[in-house]
Backbone as numpy.savetxt, mean C-alpha at the origin, in Angstrom:
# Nx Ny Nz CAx CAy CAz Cx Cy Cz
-33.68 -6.32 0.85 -32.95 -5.32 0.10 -33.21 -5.60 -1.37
-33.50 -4.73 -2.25 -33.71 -4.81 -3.26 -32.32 -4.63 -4.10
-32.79 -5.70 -5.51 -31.00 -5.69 -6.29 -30.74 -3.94 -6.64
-31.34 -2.74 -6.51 -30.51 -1.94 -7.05 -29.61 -1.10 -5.73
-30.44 -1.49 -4.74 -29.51 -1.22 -3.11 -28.37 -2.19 -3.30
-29.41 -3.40 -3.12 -27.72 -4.66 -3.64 -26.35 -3.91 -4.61
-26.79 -4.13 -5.66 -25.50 -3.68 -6.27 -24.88 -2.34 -6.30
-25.52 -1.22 -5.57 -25.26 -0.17 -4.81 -24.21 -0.33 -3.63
-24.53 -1.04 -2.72 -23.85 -1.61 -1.77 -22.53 -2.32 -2.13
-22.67 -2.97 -3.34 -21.36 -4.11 -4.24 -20.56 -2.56 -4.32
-20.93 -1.91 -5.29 -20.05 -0.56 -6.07 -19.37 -0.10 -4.49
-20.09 0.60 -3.23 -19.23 1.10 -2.77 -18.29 0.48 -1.94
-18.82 -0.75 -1.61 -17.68 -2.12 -1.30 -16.46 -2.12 -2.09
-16.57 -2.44 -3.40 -15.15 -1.76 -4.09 -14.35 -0.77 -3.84
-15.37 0.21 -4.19 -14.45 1.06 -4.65 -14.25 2.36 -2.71
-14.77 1.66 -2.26 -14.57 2.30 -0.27 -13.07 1.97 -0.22
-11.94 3.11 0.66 -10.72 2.82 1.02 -10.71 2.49 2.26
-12.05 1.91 2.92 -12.03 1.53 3.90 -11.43 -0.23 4.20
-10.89 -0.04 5.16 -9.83 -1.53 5.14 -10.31 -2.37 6.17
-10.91 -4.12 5.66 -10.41 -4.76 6.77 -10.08 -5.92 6.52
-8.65 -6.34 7.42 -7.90 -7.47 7.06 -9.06 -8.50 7.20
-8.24 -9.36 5.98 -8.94 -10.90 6.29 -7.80 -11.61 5.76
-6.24 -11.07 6.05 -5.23 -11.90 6.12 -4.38 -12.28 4.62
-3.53 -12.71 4.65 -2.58 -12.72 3.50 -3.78 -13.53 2.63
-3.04 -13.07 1.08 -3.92 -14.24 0.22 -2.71 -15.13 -0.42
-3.64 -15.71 -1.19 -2.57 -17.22 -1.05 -1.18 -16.51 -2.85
-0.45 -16.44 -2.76 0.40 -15.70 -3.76 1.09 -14.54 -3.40
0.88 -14.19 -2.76 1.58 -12.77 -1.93 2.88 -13.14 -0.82
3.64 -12.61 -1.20 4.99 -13.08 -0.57 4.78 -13.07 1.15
5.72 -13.51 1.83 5.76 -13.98 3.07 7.15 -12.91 3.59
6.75 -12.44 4.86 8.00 -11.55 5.29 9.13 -12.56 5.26
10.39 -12.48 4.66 11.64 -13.10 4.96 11.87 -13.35 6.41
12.88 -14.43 6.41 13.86 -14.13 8.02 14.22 -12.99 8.44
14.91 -12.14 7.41 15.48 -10.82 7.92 14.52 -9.75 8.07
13.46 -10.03 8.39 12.18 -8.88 8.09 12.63 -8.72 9.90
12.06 -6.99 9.95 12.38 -6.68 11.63 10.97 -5.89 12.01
10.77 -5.63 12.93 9.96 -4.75 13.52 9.74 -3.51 13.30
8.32 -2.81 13.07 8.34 -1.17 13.70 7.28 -0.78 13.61
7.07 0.39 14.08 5.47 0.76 14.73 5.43 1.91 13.70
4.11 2.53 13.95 4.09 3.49 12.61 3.62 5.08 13.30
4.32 5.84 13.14 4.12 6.71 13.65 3.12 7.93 13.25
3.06 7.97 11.63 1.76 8.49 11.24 1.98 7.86 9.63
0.89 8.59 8.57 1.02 8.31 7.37 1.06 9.45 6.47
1.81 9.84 5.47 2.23 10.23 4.96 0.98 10.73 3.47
1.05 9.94 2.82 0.03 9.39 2.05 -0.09 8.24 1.61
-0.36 8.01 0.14 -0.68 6.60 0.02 0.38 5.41 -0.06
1.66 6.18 -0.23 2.79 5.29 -0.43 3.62 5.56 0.12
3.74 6.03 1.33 4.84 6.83 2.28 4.29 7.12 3.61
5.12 6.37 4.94 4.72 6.90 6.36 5.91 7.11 7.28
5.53 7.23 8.24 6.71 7.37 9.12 6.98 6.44 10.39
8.03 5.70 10.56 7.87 4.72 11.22 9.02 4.75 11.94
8.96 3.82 13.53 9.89 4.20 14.60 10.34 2.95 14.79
11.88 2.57 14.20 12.48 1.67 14.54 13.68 1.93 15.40
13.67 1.11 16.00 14.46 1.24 17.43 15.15 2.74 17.76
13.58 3.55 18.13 13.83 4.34 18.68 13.87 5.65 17.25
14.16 5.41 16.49 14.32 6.36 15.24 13.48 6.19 14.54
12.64 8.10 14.31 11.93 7.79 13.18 12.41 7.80 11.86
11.88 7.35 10.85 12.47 7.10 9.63 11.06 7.64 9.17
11.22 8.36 7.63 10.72 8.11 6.67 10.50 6.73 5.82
9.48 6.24 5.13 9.66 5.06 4.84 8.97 5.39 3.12
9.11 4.84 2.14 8.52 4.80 0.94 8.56 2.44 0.43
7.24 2.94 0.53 6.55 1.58 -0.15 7.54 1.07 -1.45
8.17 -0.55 -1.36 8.32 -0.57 -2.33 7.52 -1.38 -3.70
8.04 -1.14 -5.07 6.72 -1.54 -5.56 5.39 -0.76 -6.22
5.46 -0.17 -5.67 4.19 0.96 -5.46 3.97 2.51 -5.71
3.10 2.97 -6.41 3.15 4.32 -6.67 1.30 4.52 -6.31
0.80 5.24 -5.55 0.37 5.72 -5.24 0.02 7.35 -5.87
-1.53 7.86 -6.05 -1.32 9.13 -6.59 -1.49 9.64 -5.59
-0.41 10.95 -6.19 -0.32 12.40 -4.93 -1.70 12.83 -4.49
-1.01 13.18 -3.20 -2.46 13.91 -2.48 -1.66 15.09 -1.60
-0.24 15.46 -1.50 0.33 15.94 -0.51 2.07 16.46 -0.73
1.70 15.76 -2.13 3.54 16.72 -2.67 3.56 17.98 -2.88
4.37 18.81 -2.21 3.93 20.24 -2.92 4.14 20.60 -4.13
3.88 21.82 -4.69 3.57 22.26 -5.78 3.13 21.38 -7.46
2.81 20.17 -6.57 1.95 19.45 -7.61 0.24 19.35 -6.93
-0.33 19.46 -8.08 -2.08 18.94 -7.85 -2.32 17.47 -7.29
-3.39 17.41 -6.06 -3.83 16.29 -6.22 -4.18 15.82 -7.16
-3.66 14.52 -6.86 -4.22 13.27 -8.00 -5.56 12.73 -7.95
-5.97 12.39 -8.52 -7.49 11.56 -8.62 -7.51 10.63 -7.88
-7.93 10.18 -7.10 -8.09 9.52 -5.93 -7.21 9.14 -4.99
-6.09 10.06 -4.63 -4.84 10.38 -3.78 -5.81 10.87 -2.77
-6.39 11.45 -2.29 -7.07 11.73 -0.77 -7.78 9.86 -0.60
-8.12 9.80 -1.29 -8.82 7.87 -0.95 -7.55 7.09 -0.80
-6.77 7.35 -1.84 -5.52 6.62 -1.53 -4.72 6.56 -0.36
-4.43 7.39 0.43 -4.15 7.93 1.18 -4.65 7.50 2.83
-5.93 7.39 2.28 -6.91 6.96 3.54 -6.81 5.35 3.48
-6.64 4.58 2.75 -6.54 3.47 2.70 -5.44 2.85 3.05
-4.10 3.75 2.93 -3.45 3.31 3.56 -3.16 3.71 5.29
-4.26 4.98 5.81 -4.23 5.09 6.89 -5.20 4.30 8.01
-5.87 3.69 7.02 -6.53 2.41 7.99 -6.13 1.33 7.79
-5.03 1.17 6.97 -4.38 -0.10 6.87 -2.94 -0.13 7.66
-2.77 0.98 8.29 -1.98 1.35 9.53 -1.56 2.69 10.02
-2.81 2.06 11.27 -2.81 3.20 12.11 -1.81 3.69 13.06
-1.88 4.74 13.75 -0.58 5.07 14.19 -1.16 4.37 15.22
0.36 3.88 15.81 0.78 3.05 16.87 0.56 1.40 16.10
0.93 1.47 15.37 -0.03 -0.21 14.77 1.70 -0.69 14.77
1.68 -1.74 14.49 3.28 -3.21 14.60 2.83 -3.36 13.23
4.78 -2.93 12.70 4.24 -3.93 10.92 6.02 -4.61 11.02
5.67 -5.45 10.04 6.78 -6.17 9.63 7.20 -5.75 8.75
8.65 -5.63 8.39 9.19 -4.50 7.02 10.61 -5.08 6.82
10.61 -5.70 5.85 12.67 -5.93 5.47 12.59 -5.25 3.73
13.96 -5.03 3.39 14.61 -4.21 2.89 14.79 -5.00 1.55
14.90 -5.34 0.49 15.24 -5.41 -1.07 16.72 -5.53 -0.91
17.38 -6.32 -1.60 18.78 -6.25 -2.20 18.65 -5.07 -3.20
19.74 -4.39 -3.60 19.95 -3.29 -4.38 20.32 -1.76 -3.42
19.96 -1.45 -2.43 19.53 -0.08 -1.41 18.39 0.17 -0.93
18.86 0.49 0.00 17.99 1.02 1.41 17.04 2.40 1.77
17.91 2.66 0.63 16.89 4.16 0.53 17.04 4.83 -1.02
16.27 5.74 -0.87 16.06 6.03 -2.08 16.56 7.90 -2.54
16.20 8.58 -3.69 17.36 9.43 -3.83 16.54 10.96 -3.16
15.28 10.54 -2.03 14.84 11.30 -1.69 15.24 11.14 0.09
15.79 10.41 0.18 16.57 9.84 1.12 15.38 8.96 2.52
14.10 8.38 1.19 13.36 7.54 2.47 14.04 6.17 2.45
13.53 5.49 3.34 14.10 3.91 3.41 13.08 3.54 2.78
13.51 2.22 2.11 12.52 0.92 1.47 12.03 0.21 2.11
11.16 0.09 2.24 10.64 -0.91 3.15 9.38 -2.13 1.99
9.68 -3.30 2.27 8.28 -4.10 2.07 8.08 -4.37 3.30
6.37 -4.22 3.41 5.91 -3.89 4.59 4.57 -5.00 4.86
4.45 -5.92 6.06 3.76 -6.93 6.26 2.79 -6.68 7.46
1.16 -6.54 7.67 0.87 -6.38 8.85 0.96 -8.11 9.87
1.02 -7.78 11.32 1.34 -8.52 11.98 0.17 -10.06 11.61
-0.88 -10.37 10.82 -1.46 -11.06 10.41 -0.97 -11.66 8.99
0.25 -11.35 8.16 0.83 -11.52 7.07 0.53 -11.24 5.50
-0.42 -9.73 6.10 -1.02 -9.44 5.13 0.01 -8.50 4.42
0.48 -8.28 3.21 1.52 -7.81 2.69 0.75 -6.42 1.80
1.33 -5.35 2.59 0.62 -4.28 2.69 0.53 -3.83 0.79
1.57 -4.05 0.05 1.69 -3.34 -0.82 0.56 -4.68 -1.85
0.80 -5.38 -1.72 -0.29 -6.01 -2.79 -1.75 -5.49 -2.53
-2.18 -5.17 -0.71 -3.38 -5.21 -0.98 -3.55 -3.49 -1.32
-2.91 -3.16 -1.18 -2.87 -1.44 -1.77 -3.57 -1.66 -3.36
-2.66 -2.24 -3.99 -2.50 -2.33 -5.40 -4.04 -3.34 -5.74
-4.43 -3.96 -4.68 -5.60 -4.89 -5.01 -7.10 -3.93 -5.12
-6.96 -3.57 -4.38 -7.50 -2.18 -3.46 -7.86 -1.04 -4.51
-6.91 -0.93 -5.51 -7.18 -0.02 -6.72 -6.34 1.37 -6.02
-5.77 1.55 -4.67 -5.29 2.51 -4.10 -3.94 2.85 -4.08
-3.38 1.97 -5.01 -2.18 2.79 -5.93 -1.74 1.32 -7.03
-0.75 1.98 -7.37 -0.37 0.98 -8.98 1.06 0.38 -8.62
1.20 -0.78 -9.42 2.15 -1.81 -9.12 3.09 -0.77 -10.23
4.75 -0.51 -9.67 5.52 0.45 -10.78 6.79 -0.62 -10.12
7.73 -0.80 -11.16 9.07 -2.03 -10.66 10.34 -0.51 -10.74
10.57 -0.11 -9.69 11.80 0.48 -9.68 13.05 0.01 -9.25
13.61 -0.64 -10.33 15.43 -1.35 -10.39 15.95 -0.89 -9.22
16.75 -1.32 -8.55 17.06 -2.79 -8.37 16.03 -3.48 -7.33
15.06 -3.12 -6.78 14.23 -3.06 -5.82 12.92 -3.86 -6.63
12.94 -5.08 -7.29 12.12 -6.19 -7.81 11.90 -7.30 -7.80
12.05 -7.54 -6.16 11.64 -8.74 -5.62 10.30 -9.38 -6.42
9.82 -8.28 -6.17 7.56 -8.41 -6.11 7.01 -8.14 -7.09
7.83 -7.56 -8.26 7.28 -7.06 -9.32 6.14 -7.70 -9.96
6.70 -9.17 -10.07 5.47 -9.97 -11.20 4.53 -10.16 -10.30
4.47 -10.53 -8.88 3.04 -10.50 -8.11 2.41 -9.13 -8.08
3.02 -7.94 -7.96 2.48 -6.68 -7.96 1.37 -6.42 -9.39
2.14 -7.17 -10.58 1.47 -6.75 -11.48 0.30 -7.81 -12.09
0.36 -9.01 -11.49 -0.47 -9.90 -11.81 -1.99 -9.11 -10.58
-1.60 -8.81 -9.19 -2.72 -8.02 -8.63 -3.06 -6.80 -9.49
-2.47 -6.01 -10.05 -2.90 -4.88 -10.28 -3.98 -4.90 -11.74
-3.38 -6.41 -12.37 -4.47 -6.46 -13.64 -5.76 -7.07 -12.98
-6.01 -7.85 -12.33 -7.05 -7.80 -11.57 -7.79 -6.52 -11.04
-7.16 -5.89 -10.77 -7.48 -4.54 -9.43 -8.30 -3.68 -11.39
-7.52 -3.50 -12.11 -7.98 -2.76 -13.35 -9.25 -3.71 -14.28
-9.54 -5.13 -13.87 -10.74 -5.70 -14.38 -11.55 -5.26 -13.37
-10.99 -5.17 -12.52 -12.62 -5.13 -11.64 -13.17 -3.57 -11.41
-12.34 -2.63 -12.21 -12.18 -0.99 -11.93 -11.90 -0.71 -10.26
-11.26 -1.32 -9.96 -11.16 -0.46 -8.02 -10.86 0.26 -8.30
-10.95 0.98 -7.02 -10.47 2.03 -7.20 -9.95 3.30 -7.69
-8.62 3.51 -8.18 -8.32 4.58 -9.26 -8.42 3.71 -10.22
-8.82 2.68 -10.90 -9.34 2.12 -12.11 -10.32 2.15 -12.70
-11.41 2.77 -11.54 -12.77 3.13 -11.92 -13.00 4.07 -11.42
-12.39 4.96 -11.09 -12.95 6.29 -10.84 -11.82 7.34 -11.47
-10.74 6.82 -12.29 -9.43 7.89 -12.76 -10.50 7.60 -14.36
């Protein structure tokens, strides 16, 4: 392979919302004790899915995380909200097991989804690698700031290296 295939191949390695675990990294929080179960029933977009805990689906919104639109109405897609979007739909697929506990402060939010921080069953902590990923941005919404300073120490990384919406917004 020649270096301009090579670094052809590097670029869409980045900046692809294609996902595959290779497991928590070392700085990224660990699901608590009180973290519980639930399966995912579809995805929403990049920062929002729907998930079936005992028996009920819920709306769920990422916390931590803002993601650009690809699917709110009467707003425009965002610049890489269809990638965004997809990245988080291969980072859980429907029927997939995630681990998810709740923030001190509330449980839901004033659109009435639940909070969830959300862990796949390998302890990969979904919202950092979003934000690593370049497939949405680390945002601290009070009282819900467990993760804030890890969110934003990934996301200045994620903006040196342009992922994602860092190099293509």
């Amino acid at each position: 392979m020649g270096l301009g295939a090579a670094l052809l191949c590097v670029a869409c390695a980045v900046s692809s919302p294609a996902y595959v675990s290779t497991g928590p990294v070392a700085g990224d929080p660990r699901p608590p004790g009180r973290a519980f179960d639930a399966r995912v029933a579809r995805v929403v977009d990049g920062d929002t899915f729907i998930a079936v805990r005992r028996g009920e689906r819920l709306r769920v919104r990422l916390i931590g995380v803002d993601a650009p639109e690809s699917v709110r109405p009467g707003y425009p897609v965002e610049c890489w909200g269809p990638e965004a979007s997809r990245a988080l739909t291969r980072m859980l697929p429907v029927g997939s097991r995630v681990r998810a506990a709740y923030q001190d402060g509330g449980r839901r939010d004033i659109y009435d989804r639940e909070l969830w921080d959300v862990w796949l069953p390998d302890g990969t902590f979904v919202q950092a690698r979003l934000v690593r990923r370049g497939a949405a941005e680390a945002v601290a919404y009070a009282p819900q700031t467990d993760h804030a300073d890890r969110l934003d120490d990934v996301e200045r990384g994620a903006r040196l290296r342009d992922a994602g919406l860092w190099g293509a917004c």
